[in-house]
N, C-alpha and C positions, 0 to 999 in steps of 0.2 A: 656406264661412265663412273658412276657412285663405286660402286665394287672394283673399278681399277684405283681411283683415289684412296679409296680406305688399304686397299694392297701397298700402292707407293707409300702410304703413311707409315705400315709399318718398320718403313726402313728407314727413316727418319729419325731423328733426338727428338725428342718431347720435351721441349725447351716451357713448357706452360708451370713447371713445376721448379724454382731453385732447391726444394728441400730434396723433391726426387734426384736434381742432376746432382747435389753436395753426397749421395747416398752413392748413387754411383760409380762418383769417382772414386769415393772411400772405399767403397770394395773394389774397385776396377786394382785398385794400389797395392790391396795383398794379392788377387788373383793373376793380372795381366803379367807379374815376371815369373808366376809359377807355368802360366802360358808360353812362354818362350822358352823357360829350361825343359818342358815337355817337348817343344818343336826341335829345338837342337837335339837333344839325345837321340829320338825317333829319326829324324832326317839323318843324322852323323850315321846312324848302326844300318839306315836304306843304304845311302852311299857307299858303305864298306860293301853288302852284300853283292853292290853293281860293278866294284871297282875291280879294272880288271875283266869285267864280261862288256863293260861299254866305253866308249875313248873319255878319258880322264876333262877334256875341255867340256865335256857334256856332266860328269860324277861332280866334280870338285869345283871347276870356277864357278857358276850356276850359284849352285849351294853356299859357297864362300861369300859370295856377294850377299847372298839374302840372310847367312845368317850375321852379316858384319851389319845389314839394318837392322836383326833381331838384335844384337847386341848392344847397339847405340840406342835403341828403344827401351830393353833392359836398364840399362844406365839413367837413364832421363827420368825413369817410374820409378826407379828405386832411391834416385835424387828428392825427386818431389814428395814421396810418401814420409817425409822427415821437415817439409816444408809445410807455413799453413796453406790452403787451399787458397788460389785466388778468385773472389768472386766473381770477379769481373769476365775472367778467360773460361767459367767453367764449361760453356756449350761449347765453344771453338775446340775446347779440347777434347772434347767428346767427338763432335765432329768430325776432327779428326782419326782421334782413333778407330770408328768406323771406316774411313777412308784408307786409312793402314792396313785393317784387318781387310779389306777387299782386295787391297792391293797384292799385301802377300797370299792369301789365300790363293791369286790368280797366278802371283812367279810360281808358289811352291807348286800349286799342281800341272801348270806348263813343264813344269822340270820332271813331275814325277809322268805324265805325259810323254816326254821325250824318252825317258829312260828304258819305257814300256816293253819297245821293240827290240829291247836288248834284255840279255838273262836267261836263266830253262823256266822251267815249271817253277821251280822253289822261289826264283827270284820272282817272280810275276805273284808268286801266295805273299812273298813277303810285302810284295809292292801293294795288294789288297788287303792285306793287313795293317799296313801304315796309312795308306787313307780312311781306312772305318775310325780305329783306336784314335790317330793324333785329330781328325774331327769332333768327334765324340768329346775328347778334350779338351779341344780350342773352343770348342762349343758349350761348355759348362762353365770354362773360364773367362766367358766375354758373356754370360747369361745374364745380368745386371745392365748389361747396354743390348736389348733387344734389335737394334737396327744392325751391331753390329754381328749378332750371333746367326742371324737370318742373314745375314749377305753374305757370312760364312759358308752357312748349309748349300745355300744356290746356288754358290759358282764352284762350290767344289762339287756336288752331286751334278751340274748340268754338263761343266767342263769333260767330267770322269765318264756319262751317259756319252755326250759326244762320240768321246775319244770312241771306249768299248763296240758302243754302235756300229762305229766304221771297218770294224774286227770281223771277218770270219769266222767267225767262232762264235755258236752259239752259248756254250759256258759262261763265255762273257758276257754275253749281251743278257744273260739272266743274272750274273752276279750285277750289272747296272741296272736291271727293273729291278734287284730287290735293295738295293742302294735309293731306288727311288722310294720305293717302302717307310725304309726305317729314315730316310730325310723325312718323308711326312711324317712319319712318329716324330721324329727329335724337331719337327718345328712346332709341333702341336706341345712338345715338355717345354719348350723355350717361350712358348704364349702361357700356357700357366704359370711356370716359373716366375713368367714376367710380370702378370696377373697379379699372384702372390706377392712379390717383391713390392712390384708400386702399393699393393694394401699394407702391404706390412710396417711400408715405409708412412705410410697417411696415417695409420695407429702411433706409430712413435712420433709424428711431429703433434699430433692432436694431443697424446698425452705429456708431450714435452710443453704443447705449450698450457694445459691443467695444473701442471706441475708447478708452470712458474705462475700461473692464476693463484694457487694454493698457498705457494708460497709471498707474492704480494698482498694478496688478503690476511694470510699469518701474519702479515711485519706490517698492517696497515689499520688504523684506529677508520674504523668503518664512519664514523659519524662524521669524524673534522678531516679523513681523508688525509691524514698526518700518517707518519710512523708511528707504530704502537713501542709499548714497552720494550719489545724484545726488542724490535728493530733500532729503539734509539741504545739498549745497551751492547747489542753488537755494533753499531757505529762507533761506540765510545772504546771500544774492546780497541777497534781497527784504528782507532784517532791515537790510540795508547802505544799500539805498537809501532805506528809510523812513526812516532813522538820518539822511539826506544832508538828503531834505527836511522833515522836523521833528525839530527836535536832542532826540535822546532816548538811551540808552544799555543797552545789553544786551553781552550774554559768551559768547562763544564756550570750549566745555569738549573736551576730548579725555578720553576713557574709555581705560586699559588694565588689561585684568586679570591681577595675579598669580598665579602658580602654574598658569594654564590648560591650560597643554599637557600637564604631567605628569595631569592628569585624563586627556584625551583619549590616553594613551600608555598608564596604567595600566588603566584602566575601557572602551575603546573609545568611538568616536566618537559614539556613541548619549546614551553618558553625558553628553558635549561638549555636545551639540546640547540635551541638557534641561536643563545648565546655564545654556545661551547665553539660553536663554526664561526661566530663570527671572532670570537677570542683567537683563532688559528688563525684566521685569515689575516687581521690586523699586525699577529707577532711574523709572521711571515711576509707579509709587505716592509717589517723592520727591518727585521733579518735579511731578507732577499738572496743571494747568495754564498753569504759570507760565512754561512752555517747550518747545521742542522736544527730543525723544530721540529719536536714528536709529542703525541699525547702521551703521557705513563699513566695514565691511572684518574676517573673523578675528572676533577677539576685541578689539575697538576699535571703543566708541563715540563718538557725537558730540551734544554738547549748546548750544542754543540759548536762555540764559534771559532774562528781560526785566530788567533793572533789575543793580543792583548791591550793593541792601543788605543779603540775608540770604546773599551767595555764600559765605563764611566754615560757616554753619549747613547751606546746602545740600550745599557739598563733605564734611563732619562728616559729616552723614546718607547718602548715597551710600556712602562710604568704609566706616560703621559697618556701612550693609544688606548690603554686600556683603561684609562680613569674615563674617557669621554664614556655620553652615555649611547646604552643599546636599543634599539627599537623592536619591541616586539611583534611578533606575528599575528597577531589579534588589537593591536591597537595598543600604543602607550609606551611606556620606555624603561628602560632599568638603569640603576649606577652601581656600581661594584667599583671595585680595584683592583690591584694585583701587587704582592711583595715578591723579590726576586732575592735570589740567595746564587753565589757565582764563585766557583773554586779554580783555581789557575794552576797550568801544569806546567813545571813539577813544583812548583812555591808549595802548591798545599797537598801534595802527593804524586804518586807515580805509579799507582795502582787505579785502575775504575774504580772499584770499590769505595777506594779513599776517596778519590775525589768528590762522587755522591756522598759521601758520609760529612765531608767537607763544605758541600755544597747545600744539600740539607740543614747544618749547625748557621749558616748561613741567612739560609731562609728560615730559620728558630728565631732567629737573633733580628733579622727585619722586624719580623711581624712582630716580637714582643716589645723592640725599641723606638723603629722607626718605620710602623705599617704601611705599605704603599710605596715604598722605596726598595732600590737597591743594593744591596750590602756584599760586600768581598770579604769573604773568606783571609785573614793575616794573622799575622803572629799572636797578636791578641786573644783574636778568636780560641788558637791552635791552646796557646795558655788556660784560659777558660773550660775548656773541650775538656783538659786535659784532670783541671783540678774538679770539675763535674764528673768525669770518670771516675777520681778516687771517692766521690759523694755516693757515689750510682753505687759502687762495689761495698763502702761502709752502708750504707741501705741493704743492701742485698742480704748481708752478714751481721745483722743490727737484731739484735735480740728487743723486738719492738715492746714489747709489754715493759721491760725495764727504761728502755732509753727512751722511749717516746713517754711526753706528760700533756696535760694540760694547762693552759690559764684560763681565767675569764672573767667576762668584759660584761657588765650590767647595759643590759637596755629598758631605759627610764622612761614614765611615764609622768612627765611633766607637770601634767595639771593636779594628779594625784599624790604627788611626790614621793612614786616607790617604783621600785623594781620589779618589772613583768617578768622579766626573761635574764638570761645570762646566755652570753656566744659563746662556745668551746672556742678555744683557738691552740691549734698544735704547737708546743717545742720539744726540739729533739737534741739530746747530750749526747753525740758519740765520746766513747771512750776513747778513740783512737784520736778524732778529730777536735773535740771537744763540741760546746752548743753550736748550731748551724742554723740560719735562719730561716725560720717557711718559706719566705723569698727564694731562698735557696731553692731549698730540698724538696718541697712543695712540687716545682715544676719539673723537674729531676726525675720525681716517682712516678709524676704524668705520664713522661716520655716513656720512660722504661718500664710501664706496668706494672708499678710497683705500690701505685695508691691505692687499691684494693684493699692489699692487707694492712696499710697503715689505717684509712677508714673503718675497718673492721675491730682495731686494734681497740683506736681512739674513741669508736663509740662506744663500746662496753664500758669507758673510765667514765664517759662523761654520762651514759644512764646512770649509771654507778651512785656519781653524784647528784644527780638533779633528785632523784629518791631521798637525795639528808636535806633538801629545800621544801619551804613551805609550800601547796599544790597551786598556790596561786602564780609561783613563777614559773618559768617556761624552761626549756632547753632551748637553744638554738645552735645547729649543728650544721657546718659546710660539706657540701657534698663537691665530687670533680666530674670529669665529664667519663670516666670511664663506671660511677658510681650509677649516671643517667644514664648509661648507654646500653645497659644489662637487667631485663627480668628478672635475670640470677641474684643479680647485688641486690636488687630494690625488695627482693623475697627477705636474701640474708639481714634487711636493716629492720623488715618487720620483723621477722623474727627474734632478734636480739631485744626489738621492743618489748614485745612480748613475754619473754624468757625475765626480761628485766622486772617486770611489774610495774613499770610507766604507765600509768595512763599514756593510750597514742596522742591523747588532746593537747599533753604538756609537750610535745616536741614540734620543733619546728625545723624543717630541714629545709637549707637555705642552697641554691644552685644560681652560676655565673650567668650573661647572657653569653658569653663568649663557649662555653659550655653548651647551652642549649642551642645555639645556630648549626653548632656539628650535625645535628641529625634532629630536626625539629619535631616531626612524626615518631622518632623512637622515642624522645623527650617525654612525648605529651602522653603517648603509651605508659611512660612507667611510673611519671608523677599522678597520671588518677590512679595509677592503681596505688601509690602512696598515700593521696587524699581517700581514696574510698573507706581506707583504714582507721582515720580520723583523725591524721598526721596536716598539720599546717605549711604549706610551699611559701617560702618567700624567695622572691627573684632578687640577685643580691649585685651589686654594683650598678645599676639600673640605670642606663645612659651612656654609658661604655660602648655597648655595643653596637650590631648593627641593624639598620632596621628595626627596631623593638617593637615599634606601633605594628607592624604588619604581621604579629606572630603572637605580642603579649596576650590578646585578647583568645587565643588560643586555647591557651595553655590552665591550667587548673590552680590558678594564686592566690593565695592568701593575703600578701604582702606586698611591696616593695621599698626597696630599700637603695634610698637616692644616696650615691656615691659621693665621699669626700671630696671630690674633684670642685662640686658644683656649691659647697659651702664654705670652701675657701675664704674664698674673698664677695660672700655675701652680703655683708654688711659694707661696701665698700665698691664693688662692680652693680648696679642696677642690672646689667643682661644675665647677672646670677642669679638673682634676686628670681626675676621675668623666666628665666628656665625651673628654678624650684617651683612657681606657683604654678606653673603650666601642670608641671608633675603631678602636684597636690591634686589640681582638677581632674586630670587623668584619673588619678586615683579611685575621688570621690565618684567618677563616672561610670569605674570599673565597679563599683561597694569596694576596695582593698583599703586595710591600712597601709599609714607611709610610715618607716622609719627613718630617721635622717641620719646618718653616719658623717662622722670625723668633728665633732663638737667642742671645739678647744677655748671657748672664752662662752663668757656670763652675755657678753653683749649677741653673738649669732644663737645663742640658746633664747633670749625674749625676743629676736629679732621673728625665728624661727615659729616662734608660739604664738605670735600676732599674725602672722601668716597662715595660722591655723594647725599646726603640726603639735602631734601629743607626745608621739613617741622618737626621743633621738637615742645617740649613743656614740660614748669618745671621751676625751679624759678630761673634758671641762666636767665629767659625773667621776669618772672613777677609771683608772689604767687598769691591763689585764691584772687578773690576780689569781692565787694560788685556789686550789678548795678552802682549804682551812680558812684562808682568808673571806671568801665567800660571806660562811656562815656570824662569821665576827660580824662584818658585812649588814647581812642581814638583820642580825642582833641588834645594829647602832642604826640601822633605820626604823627598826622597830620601836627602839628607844623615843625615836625621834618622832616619829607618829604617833604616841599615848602621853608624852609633855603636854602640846598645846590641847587634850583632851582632859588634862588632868588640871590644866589653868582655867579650862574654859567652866570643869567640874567647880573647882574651888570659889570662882567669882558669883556662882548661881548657891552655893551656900551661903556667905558673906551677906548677897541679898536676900 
């Protein structure tokens, strides 16, 4: 009973598989009308060779009728192969076609049956001639629907065995056993075939569907399960050209988050990384529909939204989700932020490119104006971008050794009333542009890589000069973040020490915290290897940044040096006051000295000094100044230090 099931089964569709039957029909569509102009030619060239030896109602109507169903079958399959596949109809129509193919396989050979008894010898070879070849052939051509290529074989080899059978004639009853032969050969090529085909077709859907595995893992940021980079700049590609061909407008967003790295420094990278997931997940419950979010890179994402009129509400909401704080996986919590930079199409371009270039200047312009907020991309910007450009190119083209100078700014020691140190501070004279302020061109050479070789420039002037200063004053020299970021640089500034004949004792190289949160661990790598040298670290705007307590204690300092921000209004705000003496203890807790920056009156300088602080600096001592000035400088405090020695001489003669 098992072995009759498994038989009936093979005449059957195999409806278990949609990828098998979508395979099927695709080739059934080239094959099945090459199947019909096979059937007609062969039947058309039988019927002539009978026409004429058998009555014409037997040659012609017969045949007329089945091949006006070959015809309208022809038509429907050559229709449909220009159409998509319907999913829904694919088995019925398989189904059918088995039911076709049985159907005609049973007219054609009743007819060719009929005709038998008519014809000589030739006509009757021709007649076994067209039943082996046009089987053989409908039977290669319906081989991708097994059910139907096997109901094929059957009824025309049983029919044909029949017929012959009932022949006196042994000839024929041996041309029908061996008909029955080569049917079992061609059903055994029609089960491999079939065999083959169903594997062949399980390979292509398995590596179609790796393919598209590969490729969503390629376009997919593994960690926040976001679009990666590619994937968010091909969206942008496709957001650009739908934009081209129907005018519509959408925004490109640049995501950075504040505070991120001191997470990943204090907490380990674990913490990071549950961060970074829950960062996706929060701008994405903002978002929700309305746009794309993708990771690009780090901690920096990208957004894609349609429209333009709730970008104000949307940047708000992003900003505010990501100010709350984060709970970590071990217990405890973190606070970060996030600035947003947002370009509008086409206001602020009509290229991707631009728009990122746009959107990025954007996100420059948050972070260094208004941190933790969202900022659009406008004409202003576009202005600024622009006249930064012509800075970046006079940079570029800037013969630094002549255009770039320095000044510098005494830092005093109070109680001793003399000068330890002097700050280098850069200005630059272009000839084109005329003086441009550090403000400026400062952050300019950051972006575009270009502070390397101005700090390489500037520190040669300024070892230069701290050599024509007494050994008791210092140099103090500002380094950038691509200065800390490099092995290489931190090699190139000893070396220049050295080359110079500085004692390494007399410099003091001063780095931002906004500087060192970039890469805390690469930081701290290149400043001991600055300290080991016997070069002095001071940490410069101190309070600015972020996190500091969590990282200061880190890092290899000599110094710090509490920001004009916080001496403003010291004499005058008491929570100023209550934030420098905190500092002060910090300090003393860490062994650092403090220097205080921005000293503009007599009154925060004794305010300062009763508070315990020795060393300030700012133009309640003295504004930048030239070299030449310096040493004058120097001279008239010198002056100034050997009077009350020479009064205090005079009065101990006298007595």
């Amino acid at each position: 009973m098992r072995k009759v099931q498994t038989i009936v089964d093979l005449f059957r569709v195999d409806t278990g598989s949609p990828d098998l039957m979508r395979a099927q029909v695709q080739a059934l569509h080239s094959q099945v009308p090459l199947l019909y102009v096979i059937l007609a030619i062969n039947s058309t060239a039988l019927a002539y060779t009978y026409l004429g030896a058998a009555p014409d109602r037997l040659t012609l109507y017969p045949l007329g009728a089945l091949l006006a169903v070959c015809a309208v079958r022809l038509g429907l399959w050559l229709r449909r192969a220009r159409q998509p596949i319907d999913e829904t109809r694919i088995a019925a129509k398989l189904r059918l076609t088995v039911v076709l193919a049985g159907a005609l396989a049973v007219g054609f050979m009743a007819w060719c049956c009929t005709l038998f008894a008519y014809g000589d010898a030739d006509a009757r070879a021709h007649m076994l001639f067209y039943v082996g070849t046009t089987t053989i052939a409908c039977v290669f051509c319906l081989g991708p629907l097994r059910a139907a290529a096997l109901l094929v074989t059957a009824i025309v080899t049983v029919l044909f065995c029949l017929h012959v059978s009932s022949l006196d004639n042994q000839v024929m009853r041996a041309i029908g056993l061996n008909l029955v032969i080569v049917s079992a050969a061609l059903a055994f090529v029609i089960l491999t075939y079939y065999r083959n085909f169903t594997r062949l077709i399980g390979q292509q859907v398995e590596l179609g569907r790796l393919s598209r595995e590969n490729l969503r893992l390629a376009n997919l940021d593994m960690l926040t399960e976001l679009p990666n980079r590619r994937s968010f700049f091909a969206s942008l590609d496709q957001a650009v050209g739908e934009a081209e061909a129907e005018p519509r407008t959408f925004v490109v967003g640049l995501i950075d988050l504040d505070g991120f790295k001191p997470v990943n420094d204090a907490h380990g990278h674990g913490a990071g990384d549950a961060v970074l997931q829950e960062v996706a997940r929060r701008v994405r419950e903002v978002v929700g529909e309305a746009g794309v979010v993708a990771r690009i890179g780090g901690d920096e994402f990208g957004l894609i939204l349609r429209g333009t009129t709730a970008l104000a509400t949307t940047g708000e909401a992003i900003c505010g989700a990501l100010a709350a704080p984060f709970r970590l996986p071990h217990g405890g919590s973190a606070q970060i932020g996030a600035s947003i930079g947002f370009a509008a199409y086409p206001e602020a371009g009509r290229k991707a490119a631009q728009l990122v270039e746009r959107a990025d200047y954007a996100l420059y312009y948050a972070k260094a104006q208004s941190r933790g907020a969202a900022v659009l991309f406008t004409e202003e910007h576009e202005r600024l971008l622009r006249t930064q450009s012509v800075i970046e190119q006079a940079l570029r083209h800037a013969d630094l050794s002549r255009e770039m100078s320095l000044v510098f700014q005494p830092i005093v020691d109070v109680r001793r009333g003399r000068t330890v140190a002097f700050e280098a501070l850069a200005r630059w004279t272009s000839p084109e542009l005329g003086p441009v302020s550090p403000a400026v061109f400062v952050p300019i050479a950051e972006r575009s890589g270009l502070i390397t070789r101005i700090t390489a420039a500037l520190f040669g002037q300024a070892l230069a000069a701290a050599r024509a200063w007494p050994d008791r004053v210092a140099l103090s020299f500002n380094l950038s973040m691509a200065d800390i970021a490099s092995p290489q640089a931190a090699a190139g500034l000893v070396a220049a020490i050295r080359a110079s004949g500085l004692a390494p004792e007399r410099v003091i190289l001063e780095v931002t915290e906004t500087a060192l949160i970039q890469d805390v661990a690469q930081a701290q790598t290149v400043l001991e290897t600055l300290k080991a040298t016997g070069i002095a670290i001071a940490l410069d705007d101190f309070g600015t940044g972020y996190s500091s307590l969590s990282y200061v204690h880190r890092l290899p300092l000599d110094k710090l040096k509490i920001d004009r921000s916080f001496v403003s209004e010291i004499t005058t705000d008491p929570a100023s006051r209550d934030i420098v003496t905190s500092i002060a203890a910090l300090a003393r807790n860490l062994k650092l000295d403090c220097v205080v920056e921005g000293i503009e009156t007599a009154e925060q300088s004794r305010l300062l000094e009763e508070l315990g602080f020795m060393l300030m600096q700012g133009y309640h001592f003295h504004r930048p100044m030239s070299f030449s000035d310096t040493l004058r400088y120097l001279d008239s405090e010198a002056v100034r230090a050997i009077r009350p020695v020479q009064a205090v001489a005079r009065q101990q003669a006298v007595a």
